[in-house]
C-alpha positions in Angstrom: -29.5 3.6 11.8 -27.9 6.8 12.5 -25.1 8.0 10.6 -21.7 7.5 11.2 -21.1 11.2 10.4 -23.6 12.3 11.9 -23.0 10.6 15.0 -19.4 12.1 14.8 -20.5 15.3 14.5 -22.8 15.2 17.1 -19.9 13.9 19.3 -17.9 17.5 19.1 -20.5 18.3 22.0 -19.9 15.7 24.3 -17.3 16.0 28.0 -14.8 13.8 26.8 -14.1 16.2 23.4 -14.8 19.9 25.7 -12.1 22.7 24.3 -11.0 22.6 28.1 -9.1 19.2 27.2 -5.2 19.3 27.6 -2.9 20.0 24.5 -1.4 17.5 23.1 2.1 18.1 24.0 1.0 17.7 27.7 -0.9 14.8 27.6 -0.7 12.8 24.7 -2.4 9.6 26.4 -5.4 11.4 27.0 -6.1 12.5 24.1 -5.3 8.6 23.0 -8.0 8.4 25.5 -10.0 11.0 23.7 -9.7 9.1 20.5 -10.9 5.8 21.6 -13.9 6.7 22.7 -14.2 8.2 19.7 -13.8 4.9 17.7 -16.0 2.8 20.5 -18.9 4.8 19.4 -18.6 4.4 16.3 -16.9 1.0 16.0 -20.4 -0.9 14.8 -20.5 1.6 11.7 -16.2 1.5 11.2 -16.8 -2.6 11.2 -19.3 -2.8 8.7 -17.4 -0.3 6.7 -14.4 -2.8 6.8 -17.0 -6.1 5.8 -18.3 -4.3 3.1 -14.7 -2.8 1.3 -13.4 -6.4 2.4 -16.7 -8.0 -0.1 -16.0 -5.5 -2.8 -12.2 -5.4 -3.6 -11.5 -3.6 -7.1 -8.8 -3.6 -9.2 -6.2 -0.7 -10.4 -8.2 1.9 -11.3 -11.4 0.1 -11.8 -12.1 1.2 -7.7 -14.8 3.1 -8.6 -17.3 1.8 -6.0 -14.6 2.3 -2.9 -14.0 5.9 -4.8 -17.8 6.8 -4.2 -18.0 5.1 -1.0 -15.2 6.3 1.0 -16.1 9.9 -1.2 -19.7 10.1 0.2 -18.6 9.4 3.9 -16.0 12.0 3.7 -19.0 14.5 2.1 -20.9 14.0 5.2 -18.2 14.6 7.6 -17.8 18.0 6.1 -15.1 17.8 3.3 -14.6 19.4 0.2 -14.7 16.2 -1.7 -13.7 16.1 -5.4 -13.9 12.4 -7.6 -11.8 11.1 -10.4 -8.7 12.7 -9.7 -6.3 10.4 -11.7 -9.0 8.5 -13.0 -10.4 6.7 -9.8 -8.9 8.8 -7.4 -10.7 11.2 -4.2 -9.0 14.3 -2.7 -11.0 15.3 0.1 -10.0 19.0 1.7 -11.1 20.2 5.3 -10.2 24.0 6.0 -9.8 24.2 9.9 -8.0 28.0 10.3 -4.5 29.1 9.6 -1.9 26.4 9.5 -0.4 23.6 8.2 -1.2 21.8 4.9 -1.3 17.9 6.2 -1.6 15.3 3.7 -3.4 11.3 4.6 -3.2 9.0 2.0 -5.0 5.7 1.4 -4.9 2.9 -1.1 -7.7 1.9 -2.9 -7.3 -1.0 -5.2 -7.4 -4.6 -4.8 -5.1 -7.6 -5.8 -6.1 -10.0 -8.8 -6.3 -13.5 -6.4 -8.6 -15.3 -5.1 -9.5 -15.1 -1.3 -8.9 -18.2 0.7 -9.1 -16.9 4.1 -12.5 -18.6 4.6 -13.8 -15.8 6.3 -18.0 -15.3 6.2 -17.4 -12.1 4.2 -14.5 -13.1 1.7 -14.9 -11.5 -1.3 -16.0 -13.7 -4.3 -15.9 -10.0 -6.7 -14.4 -10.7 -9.7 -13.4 -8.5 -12.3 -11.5 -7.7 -16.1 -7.8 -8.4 -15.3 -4.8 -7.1 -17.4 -5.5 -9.5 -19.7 -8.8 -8.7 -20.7 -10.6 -12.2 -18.5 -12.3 -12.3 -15.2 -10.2 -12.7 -12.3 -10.9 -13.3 -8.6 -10.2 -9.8 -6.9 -9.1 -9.3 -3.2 -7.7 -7.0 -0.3 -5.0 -9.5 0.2 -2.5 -6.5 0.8 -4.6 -4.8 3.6 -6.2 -1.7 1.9 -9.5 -2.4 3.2 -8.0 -1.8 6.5 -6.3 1.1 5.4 -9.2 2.7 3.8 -11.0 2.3 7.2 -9.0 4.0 9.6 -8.4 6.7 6.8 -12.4 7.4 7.3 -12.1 6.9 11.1 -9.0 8.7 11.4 -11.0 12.0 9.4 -13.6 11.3 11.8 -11.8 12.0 14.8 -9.9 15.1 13.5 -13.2 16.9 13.0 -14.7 15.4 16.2 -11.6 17.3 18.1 -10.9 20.3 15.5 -11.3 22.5 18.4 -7.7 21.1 19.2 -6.0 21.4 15.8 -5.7 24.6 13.1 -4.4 24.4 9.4 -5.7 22.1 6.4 -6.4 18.3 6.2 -5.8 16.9 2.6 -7.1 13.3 2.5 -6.1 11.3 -0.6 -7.8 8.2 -1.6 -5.1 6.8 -4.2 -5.8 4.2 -6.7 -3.8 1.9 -8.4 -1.2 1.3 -5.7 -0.6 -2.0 -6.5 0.2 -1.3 -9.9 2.6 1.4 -8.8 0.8 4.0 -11.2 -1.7 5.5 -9.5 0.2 8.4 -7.2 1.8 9.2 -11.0 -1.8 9.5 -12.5 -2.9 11.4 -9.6 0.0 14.6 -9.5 -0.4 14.1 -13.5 -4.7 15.3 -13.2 -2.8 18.0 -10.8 -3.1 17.1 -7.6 -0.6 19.3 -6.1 -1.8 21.9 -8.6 -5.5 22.0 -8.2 -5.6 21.0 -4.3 -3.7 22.9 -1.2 0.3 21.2 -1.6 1.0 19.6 1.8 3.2 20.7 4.2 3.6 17.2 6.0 2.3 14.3 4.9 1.3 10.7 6.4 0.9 7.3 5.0 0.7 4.0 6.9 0.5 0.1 5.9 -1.3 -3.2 7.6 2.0 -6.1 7.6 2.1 -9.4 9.3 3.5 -8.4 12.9 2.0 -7.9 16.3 -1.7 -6.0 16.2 -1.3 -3.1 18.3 2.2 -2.2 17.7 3.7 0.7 15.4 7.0 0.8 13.4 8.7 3.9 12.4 11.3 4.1 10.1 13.7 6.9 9.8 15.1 7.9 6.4 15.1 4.9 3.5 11.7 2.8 4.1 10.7 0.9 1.3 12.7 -0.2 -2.0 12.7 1.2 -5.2 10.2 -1.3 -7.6 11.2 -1.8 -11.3 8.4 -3.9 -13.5 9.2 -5.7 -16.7 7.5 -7.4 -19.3 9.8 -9.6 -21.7 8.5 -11.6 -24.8 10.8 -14.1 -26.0 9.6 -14.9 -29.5 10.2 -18.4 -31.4 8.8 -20.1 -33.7 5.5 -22.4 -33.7 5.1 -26.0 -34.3 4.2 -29.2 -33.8 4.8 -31.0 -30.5 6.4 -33.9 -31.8 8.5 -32.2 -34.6 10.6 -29.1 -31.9 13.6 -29.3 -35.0 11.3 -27.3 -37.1 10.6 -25.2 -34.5 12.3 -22.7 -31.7 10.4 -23.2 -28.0 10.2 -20.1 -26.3 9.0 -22.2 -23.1 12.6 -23.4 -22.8 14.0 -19.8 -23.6 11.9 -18.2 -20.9 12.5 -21.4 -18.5 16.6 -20.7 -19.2 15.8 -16.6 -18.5 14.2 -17.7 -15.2 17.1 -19.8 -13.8 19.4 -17.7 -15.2 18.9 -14.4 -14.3 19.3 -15.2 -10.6 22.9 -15.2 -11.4 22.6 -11.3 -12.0 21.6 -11.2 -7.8 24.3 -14.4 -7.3 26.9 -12.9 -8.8 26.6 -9.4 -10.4 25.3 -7.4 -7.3 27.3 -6.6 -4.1 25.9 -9.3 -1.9 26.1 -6.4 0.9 23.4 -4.8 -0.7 19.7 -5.6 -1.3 18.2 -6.6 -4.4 15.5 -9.2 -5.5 14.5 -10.4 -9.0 11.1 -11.6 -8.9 9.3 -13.7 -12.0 5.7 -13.2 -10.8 4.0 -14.4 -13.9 4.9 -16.9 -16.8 2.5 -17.2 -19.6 2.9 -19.6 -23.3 0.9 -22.0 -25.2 -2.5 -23.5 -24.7 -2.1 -27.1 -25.5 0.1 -30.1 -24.7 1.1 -31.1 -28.4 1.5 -27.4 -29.8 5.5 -25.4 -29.4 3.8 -21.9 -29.4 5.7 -18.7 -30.6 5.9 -16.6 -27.6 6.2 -16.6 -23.9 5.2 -13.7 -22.1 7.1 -13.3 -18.5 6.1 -10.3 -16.5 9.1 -9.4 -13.9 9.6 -7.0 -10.5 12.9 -6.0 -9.6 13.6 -4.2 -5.7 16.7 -2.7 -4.3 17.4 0.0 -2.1 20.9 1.3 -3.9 21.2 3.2 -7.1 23.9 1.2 -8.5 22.7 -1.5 -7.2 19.1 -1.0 -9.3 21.3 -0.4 -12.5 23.3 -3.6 -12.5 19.8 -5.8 -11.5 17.9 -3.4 -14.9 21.0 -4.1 -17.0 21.3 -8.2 -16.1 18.4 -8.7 -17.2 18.1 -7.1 -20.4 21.5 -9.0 -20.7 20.5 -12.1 -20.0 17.3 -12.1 -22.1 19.0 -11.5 -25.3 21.7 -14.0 -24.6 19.0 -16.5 -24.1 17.5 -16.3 -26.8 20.4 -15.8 -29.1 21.7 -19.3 -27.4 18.1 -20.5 -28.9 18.8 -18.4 -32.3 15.3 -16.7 -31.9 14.3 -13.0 -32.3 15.4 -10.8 -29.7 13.0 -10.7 -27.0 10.6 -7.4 -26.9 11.6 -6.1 -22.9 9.4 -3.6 -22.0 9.4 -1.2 -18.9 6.0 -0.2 -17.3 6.2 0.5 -13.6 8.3 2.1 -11.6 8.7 3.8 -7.9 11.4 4.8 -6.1 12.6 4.2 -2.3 9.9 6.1 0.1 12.3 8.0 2.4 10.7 9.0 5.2 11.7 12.5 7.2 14.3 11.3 10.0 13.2 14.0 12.4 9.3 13.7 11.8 9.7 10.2 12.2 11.8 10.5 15.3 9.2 13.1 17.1 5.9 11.1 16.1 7.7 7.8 17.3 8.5 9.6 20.4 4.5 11.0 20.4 3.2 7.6 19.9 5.4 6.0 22.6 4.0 8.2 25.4 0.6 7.6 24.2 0.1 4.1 23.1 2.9 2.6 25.6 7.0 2.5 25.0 6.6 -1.2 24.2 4.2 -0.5 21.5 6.3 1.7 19.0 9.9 0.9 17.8 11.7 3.5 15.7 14.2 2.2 13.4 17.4 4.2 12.8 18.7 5.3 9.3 21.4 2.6 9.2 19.0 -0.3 9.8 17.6 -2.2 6.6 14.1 -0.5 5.2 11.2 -2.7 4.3 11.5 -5.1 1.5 8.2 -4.1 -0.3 7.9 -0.9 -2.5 4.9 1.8 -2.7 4.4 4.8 -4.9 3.3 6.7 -1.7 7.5 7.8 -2.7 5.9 9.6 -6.3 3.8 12.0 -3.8 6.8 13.0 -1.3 9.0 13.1 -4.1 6.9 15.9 -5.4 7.7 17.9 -3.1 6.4 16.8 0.3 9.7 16.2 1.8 8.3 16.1 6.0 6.3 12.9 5.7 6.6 9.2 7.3 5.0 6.6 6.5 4.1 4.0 9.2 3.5 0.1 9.5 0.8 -1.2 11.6 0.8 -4.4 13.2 -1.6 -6.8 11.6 -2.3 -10.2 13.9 -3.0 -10.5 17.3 -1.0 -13.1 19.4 -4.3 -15.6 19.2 -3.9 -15.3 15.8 0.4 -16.0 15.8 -1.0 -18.9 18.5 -3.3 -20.6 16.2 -0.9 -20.8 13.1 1.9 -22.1 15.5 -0.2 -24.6 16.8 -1.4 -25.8 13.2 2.2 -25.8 12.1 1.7 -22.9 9.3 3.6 -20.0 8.5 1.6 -16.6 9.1 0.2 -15.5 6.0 1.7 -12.1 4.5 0.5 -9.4 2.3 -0.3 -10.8 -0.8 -1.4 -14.4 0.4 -4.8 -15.4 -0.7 -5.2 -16.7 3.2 -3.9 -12.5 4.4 -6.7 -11.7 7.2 -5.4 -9.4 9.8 -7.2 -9.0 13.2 -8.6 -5.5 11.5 -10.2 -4.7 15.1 -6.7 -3.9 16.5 -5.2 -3.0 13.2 -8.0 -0.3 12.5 -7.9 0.8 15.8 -4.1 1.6 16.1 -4.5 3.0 12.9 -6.7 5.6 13.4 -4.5 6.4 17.1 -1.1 6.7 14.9 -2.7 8.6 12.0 -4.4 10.9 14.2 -2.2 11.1 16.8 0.7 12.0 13.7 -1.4 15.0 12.7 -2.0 16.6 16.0 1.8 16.3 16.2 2.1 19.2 13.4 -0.9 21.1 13.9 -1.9 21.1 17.6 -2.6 24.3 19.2 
């Protein structure tokens, strides 16, 4: 089979991609065009790119087979590829003249659940959790997707650099879901060792309609906190808990009561979510063991609002346990990202970009004052650094078959994170690779 670089390459020669094509600027729906037929040719190779990410899912910073994968393809196509940036990290450069530094990021790693989506190519990987035992591992957040038009997406920029000058940084980021890996990454010197970006684009698969594109100007995702808390008692038997201290019913008390922090320490104006994703203790019925480990993930958009959430529960996990005259709980803080804020005018002039060339009913731009996304990404570690023109876009994930089908059955549409997530990843990938594309030519168009 022939390449999928090569065939790319080869591509620069053909009508539809000759230098006599119109800018950009004049006629953004043909080079839409331009890019489609890009991706038709090459769809059969993008696809089985997307099974065969989809089959092989890796966790945080384990991703070295994507790493290599996505490392080799992007060798082939003519970048400057280097590995293990940040452990399990690829920065791939592609010099193209004088002009911008641009900056497209991907996620790498999977999610620790098991895939339920019954699809012929669900992944059955499994791999080393946190904890030290096997786990089921999936792309139940999208990244397979994303990785995918990230590769088609450098495709098509080198198939039309004759249209284009300055310098394409492609990031493939691990450990996303962890919120660590953009951290690791600028630690190993990314914006040191690599050409720092002068814009920078990002963009994520969610549960709305395939084929449409939301921009968001200014505040775009929350800031994530992550906590671990170990409430400590005192081990015995089942039958005797007087001679004992439960930290079961301490950690069951914490997770009622620290919902009070949201009900009634927070301005109920402003956004904030206390999550208990995980509640671990004992291994028997008849045993009262000595610890129970609760792993936590707090989200807000508001400063103050993110202090009083921090401080309520550190609060109200000493006062539970002091209530159950046990140790103080160990409360531990591990990950953390802030907001991703996205550039109001960038976002306002690739919204307006993508409007003419994918159809006004296609794109919505959201304005400053309207609510963000719920969710939070470390995408916010790289801007933060000091690439302060980026946006980062969301990509519509299901097709209205697919809305149809789940109506009809009476369930809900499954959302990032659901072991049943399966996005319609033709349309998803597709738009993809026109928004992320179609963003760049925006800033470095001739």
């Amino acid at each position: 089979m022939k390449t999928f670089a090569l065939s790319i390459m080869a591509s620069v020669a053909g009508v539809a991609l000759a230098t006599s094509a119109p800018a950009l600027a004049a006629q953004p729906a043909a080079t839409k065009a331009d890019v489609d037929a890009i991706v038709d040719r090459e769809w059969k190779d993008l696809d089985a790119l997307y099974v065969d990410l989809h089959s092989h899912p890796e966790l945080a910073f384990q991703e070295e087979r994507s790493a290599a994968l996505l490392a080799a393809r992007m060798r082939k196509l003519g970048f400057t590829v280097t590995e293990h940036v940040g452990k399990t990290g690829v920065v791939a450069v592609y010099h193209n003249g004088t002009g911008p530094t641009v900056l497209v990021r991907t996620e790498l790693d999977g999610l620790p659940i098991e895939e339920k989506t019954g699809l012929s190519y669900a992944s059955r990987a499994q791999q080393k959790g946190e904890d030290g035992k096997p786990t089921f591992v999936t792309h139940a957040c999208g990244h397979d997707n994303h990785m995918t038009w990230w590769i088609g997406t450098a495709s098509a920029l080198v198939a039309m650099k004759d249209r284009w000058q300055g310098t394409l940084v492609f990031i493939g980021q691990p450990a996303e879901e962890e919120v660590s890996g953009a951290k690791a990454m600028l630690k190993d010197g990314l914006f040191t060792r690599f050409p720092k970006p002068d814009y920078g684009f990002s963009a994520h698969v969610d549960p709305t309609l395939a084929g449409t594109v939301h921009v968001k100007q200014g505040p775009t995702t929350s800031a994530v906190d992550t906590i671990l808390i170990t409430f400590k008692g005192v081990g015995a038997h089942g039958s005797m808990p007087d001679k004992g201290i439960d930290p079961i019913v301490e950690g069951a008390h914490f997770v009622t009561d620290v919902q009070s922090v949201i009900a009634r320490q927070k301005d109920p104006w402003k956004f904030g979510v206390v999550t208990v994703g995980s509640f671990h203790a004992g291994s028997v019925s008849n045993i009262i063991p000595d610890h129970a480990d609760l792993q936590l993930t707090l989200r807000s958009y508001d400063p103050d609002v993110r202090r009083v959430m921090n401080d309520g529960v550190e609060t109200t996990a000493r006062a539970v346990a002091e209530m159950a005259h046990a140790p103080a709980p160990d409360i531990r803080h591990t990950f953390t990202a802030s907001p991703i804020v996205n550039d109001p005018a960038l976002a306002a002039s690739s919204a307006a970009l993508l409007k003419t060339a994918l159809g006004a009913d296609k794109v919505v731009l959201i304005p400053e004052t309207a609510p963000g996304w719920t969710a939070s990404e470390d995408y916010s570690e790289l801007v933060n650094a000091g690439m302060t023109r980026s946006v980062y876009f969301s990509i519509g994930g299901y097709d209205q078959a697919a809305f149809d089908r789940f109506k009809a059955e009476g369930k809900p549409v499954p959302v990032n994170h659901s072991p049943f997530f399966a996005p319609t990843h033709d349309v998803a990938i597709r738009t993809g690779i026109e928004t992320l594309t179609l963003a760049v030519l925006g800033v470095t168009a001739k």
